[in-house]
SETISE-376512 format. One record per residue (C-alpha): residue number from 1; x, y, z. Coordinates in nm, 4 decimals, m for minus. Layout:
% residues N
SITE_NUM_X_Y_Z
...
***
This chain:
% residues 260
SITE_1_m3.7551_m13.0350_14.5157
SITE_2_m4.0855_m12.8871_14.5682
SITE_3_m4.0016_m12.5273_14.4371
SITE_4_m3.8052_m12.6818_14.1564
SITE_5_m3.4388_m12.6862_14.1181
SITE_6_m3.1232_m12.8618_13.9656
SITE_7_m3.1093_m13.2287_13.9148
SITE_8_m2.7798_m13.3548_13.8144
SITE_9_m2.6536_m13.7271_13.7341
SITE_10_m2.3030_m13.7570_13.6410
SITE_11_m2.0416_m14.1156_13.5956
SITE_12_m1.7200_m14.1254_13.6770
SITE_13_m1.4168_m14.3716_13.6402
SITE_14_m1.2395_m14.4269_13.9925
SITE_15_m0.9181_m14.6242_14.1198
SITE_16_m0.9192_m14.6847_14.4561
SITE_17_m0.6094_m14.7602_14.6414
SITE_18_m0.5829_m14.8993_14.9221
SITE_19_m0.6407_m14.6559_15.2488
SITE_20_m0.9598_m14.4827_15.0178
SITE_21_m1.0712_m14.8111_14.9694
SITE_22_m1.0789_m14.9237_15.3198
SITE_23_m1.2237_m14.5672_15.4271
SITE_24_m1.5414_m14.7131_15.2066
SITE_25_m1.5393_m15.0561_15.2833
SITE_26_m1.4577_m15.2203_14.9671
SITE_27_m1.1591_m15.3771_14.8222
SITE_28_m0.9031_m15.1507_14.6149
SITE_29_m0.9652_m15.1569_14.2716
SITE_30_m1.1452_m15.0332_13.9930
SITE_31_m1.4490_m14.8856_13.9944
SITE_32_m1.7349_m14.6527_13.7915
SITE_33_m1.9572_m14.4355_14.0250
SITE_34_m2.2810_m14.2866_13.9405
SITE_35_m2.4136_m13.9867_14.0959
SITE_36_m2.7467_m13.8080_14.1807
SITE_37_m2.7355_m13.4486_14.3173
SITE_38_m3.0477_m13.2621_14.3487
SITE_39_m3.0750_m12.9098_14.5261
SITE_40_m3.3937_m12.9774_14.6940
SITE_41_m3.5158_m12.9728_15.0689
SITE_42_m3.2383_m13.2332_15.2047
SITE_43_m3.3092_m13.4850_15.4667
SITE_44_m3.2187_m13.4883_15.8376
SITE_45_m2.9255_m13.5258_16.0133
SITE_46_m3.1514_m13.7687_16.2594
SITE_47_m3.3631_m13.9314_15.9388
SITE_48_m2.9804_m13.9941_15.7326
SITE_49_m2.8599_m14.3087_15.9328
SITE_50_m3.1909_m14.4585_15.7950
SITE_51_m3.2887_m14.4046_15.4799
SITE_52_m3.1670_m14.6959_15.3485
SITE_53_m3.3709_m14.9193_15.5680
SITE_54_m3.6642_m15.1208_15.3926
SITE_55_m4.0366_m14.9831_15.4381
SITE_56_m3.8779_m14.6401_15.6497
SITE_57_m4.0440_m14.2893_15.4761
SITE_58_m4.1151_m13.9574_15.6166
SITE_59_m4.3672_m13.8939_15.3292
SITE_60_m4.7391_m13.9034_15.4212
SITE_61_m4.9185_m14.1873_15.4140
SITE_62_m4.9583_m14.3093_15.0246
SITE_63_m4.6923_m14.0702_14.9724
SITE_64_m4.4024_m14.3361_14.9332
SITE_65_m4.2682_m14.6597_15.0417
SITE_66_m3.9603_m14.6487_15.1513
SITE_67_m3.8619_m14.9020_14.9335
SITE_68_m3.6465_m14.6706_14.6886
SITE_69_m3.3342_m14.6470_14.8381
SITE_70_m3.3609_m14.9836_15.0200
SITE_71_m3.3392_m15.1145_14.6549
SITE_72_m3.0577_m14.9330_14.5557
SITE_73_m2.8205_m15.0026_14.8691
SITE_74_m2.9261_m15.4215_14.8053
SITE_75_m2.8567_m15.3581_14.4113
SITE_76_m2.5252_m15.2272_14.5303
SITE_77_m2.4296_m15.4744_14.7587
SITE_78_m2.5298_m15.7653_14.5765
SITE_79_m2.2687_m15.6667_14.2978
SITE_80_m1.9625_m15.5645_14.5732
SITE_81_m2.0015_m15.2340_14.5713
SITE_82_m2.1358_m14.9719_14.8230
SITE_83_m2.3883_m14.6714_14.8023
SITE_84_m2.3387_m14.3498_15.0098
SITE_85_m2.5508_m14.0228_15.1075
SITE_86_m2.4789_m13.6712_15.1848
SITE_87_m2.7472_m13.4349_15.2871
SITE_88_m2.7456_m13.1251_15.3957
SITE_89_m3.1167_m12.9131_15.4960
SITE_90_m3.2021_m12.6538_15.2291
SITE_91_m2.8873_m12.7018_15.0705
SITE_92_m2.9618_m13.0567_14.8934
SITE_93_m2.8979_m13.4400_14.8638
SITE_94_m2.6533_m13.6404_14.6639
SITE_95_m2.6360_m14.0400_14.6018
SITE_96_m2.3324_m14.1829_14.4933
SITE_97_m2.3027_m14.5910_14.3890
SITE_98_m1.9979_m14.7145_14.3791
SITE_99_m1.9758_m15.0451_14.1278
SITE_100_m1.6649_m15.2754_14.0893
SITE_101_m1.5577_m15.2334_13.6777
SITE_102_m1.5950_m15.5304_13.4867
SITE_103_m1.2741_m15.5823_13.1941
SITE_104_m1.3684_m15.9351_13.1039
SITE_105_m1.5273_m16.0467_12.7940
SITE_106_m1.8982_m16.0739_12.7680
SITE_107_m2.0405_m16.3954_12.9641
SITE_108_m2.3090_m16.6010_12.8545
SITE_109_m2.6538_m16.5236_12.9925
SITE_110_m2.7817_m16.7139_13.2555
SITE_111_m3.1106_m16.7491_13.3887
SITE_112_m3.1607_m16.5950_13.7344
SITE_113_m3.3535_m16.9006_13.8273
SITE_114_m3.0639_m17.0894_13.7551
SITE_115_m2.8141_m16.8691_13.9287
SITE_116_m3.0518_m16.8593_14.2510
SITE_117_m3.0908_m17.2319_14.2845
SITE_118_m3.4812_m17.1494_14.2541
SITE_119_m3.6895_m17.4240_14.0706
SITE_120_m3.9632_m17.2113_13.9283
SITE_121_m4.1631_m17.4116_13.6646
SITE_122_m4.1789_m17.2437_13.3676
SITE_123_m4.4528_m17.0298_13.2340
SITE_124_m4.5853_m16.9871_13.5586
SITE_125_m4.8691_m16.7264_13.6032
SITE_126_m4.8477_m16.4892_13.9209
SITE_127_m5.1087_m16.2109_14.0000
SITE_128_m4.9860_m15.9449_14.1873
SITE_129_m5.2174_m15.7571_14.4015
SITE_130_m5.0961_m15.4272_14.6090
SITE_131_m5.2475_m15.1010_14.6253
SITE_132_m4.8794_m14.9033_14.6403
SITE_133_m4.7283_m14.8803_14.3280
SITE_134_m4.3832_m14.8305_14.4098
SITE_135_m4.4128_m15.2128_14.6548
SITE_136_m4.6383_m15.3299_14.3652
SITE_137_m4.3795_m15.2883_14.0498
SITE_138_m4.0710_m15.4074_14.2920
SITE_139_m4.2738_m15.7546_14.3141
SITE_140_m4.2803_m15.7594_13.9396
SITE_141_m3.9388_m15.7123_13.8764
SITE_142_m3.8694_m15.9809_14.1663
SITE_143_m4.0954_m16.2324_14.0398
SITE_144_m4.0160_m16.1252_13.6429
SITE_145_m3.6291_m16.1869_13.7451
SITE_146_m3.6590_m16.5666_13.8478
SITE_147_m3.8738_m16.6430_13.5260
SITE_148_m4.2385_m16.5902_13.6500
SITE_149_m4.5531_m16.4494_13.4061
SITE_150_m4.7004_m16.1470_13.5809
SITE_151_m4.9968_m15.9261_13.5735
SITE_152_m5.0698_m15.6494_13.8344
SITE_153_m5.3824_m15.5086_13.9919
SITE_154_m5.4077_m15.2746_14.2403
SITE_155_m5.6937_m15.3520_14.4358
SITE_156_m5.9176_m15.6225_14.5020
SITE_157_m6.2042_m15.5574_14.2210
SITE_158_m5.9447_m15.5380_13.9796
SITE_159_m5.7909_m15.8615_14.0861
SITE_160_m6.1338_m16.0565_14.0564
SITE_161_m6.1542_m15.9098_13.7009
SITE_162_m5.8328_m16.0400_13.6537
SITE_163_m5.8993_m16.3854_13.7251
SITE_164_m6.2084_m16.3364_13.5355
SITE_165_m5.9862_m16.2509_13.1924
SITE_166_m5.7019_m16.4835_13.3142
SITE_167_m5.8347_m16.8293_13.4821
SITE_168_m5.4756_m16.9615_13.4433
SITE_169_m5.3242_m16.8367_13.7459
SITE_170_m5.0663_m17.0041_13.8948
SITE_171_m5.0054_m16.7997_14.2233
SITE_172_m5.1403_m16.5129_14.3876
SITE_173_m4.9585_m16.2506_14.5374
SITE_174_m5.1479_m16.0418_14.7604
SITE_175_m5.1388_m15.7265_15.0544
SITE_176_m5.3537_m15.8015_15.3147
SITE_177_m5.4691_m15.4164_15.3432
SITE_178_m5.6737_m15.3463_14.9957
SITE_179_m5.9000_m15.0331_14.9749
SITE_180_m6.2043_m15.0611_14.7950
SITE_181_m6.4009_m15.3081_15.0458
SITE_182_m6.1776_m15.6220_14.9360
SITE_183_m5.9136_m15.7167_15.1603
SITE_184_m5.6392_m15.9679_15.0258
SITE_185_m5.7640_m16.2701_15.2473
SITE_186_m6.1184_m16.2355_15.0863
SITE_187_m5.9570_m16.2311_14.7720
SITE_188_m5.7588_m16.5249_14.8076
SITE_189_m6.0776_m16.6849_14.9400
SITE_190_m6.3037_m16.5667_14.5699
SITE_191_m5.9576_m16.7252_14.4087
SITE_192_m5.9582_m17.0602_14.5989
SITE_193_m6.3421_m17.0960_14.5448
SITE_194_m6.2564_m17.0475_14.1623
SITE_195_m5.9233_m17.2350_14.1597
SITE_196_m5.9028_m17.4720_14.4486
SITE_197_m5.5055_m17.5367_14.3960
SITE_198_m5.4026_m17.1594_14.3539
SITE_199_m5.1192_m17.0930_14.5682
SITE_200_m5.1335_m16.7808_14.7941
SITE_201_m4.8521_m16.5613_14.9618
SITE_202_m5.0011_m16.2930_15.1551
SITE_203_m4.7982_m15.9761_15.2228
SITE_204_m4.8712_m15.8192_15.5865
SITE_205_m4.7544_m15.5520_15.8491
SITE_206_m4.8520_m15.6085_16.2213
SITE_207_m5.1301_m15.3642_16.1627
SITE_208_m5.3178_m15.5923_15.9457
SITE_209_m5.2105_m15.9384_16.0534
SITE_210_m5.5220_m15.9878_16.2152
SITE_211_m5.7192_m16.0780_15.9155
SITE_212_m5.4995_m16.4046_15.9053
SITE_213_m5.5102_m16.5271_16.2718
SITE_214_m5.6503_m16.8445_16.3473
SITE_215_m5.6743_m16.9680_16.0293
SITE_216_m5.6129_m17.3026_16.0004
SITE_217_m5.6520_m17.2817_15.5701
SITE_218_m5.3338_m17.1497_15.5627
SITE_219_m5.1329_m17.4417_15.5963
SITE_220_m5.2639_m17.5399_15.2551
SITE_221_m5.0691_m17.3606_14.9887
SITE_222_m5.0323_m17.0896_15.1296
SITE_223_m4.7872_m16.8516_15.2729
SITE_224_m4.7142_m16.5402_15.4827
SITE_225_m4.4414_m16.2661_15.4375
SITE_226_m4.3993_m15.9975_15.7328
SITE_227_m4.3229_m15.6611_15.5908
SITE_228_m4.0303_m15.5573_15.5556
SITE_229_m3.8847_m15.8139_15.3858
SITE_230_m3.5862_m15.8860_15.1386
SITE_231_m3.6393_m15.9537_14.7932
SITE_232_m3.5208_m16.2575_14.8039
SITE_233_m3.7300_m16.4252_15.0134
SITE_234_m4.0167_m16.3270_14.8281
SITE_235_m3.9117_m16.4971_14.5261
SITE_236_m3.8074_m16.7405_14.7592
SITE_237_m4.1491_m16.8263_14.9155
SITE_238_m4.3329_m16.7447_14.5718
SITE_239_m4.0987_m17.0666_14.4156
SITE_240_m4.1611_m17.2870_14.7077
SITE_241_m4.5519_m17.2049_14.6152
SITE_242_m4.5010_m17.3027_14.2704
SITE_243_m4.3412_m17.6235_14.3483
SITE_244_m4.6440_m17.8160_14.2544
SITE_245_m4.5383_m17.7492_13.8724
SITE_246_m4.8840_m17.6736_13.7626
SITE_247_m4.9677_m17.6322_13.4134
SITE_248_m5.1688_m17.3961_13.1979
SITE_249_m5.4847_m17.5173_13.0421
SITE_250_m5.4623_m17.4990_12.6841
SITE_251_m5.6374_m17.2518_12.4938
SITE_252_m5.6020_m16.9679_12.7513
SITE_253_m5.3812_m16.6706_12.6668
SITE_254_m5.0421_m16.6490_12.8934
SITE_255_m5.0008_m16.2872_12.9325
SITE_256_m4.6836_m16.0865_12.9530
SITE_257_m4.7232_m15.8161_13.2640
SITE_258_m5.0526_m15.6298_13.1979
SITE_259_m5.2276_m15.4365_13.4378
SITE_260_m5.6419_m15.2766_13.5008
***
């Protein structure tokens, strides 16, 4: 909405029967909805078929991700429900999630580690490096969701001063592409010289795959995941890292997520 306008968010309680269940792929039942409606630009009729795929934006450059929506849909799938768009130009947009109503009594809490069959040792240490915010904070929640420490930087300077502050890292997380002169394979190679058993997972397009080609170092530790990619795998990969169960020397502060 770039002149302004109305943005409205509104819940609802919904019983679907059979035939308006099957019209939205889900089973009948009972659900809650939650709705977005804004009266902004709206999106394309040729752009609407794809908004919910991973890493796809029509903002400019730096502009966005195209992570948003990607999230939502695989929030809404993972817990049986659905998420639908309607859009028209100059008229506006509205999201609508559709979640399965839960009657039972409160469960016990259980570790997403746990529940994922992930073996992440605990009070790991994970730097995240990424110069995007938006693909930057989803890897925190990610990693923060299967029981991992993290701190953030957003550029390759900043990570150095990180490991500088915090010389108990456990795993770094890196984009290839950095501004600022540092690109993430010479800043996994600063963070090897300092900590020889750091784990790396590098984060890549096609575009700047290059800088890891013929590379025979990264068969030690180290890891590679192709944009776009499901959360899942990242946590995946960043576990399988971690596997080595390394520990923190004492004295050194474990931070909670922190950021320069």
């Amino acid at each position: 909405m770039p002149d302004g306008g109305t943005l409205a968010i509104s819940t609802l309680n919904l019983a679907l029967d059979e035939d308006d269940a099957r019209s939205r792929g889900l089973p009948s039942g009972d659900y809650m909805t939650i709705t977005v409606s804004d009266s902004g630009v709206g999106i394309a009729d040729e752009d609407l078929d794809r908004v919910f795929e991973p890493f796809f934006t029509t903002k400019p450059t730096g502009k966005g991700t195209g992570l948003g929506l990607s999230m939502v849909y695989g929030f809404a799938r993972q817990s049986n429900g659905i998420v639908r768009i309607r859009s028209t130009q100059g008229v506006g947009t509205q999201v609508r999630i559709y979640l399965p109503r839960h009657d039972a009594a409160l469960e016990d809490v259980v570790e997403h580690a746990d529940s994922r069959g992930l073996d992440t040792p605990p009070d790991a240490t994970v730097l995240v490096v990424d110069d995007e915010p938006t693909v930057r904070m989803m890897m925190l929640d990610a990693l923060a969701m299967i029981g991992m420490r993290c701190i953030e930087a957003a550029d390759g300077a900043a990570a150095l001063a990180v490991l500088d502050r915090y010389p108990d890292i456990d795993l770094l997380v890196t984009d290839v592409g950095l501004p600022g002169g540092l690109n993430g394979r010479q800043v996994a190679d600063e963070a090897r010289r300092r900590l020889p058993d750091l784990g790396v997972l590098f984060v890549t397009g096609y575009a700047d795959s290059v800088v890891l080609q013929n590379d025979a170092r990264l068969e030690d530790r180290t890891a590679v995941l192709t944009k776009p990619f499901p959360i899942e795998e990242l946590q995946r990969q960043a576990a399988r890292l971690l596997a080595g169960n390394l520990a923190h020397p004492s004295g050194v502060p474990s931070p909670a997520v922190s950021s320069l």
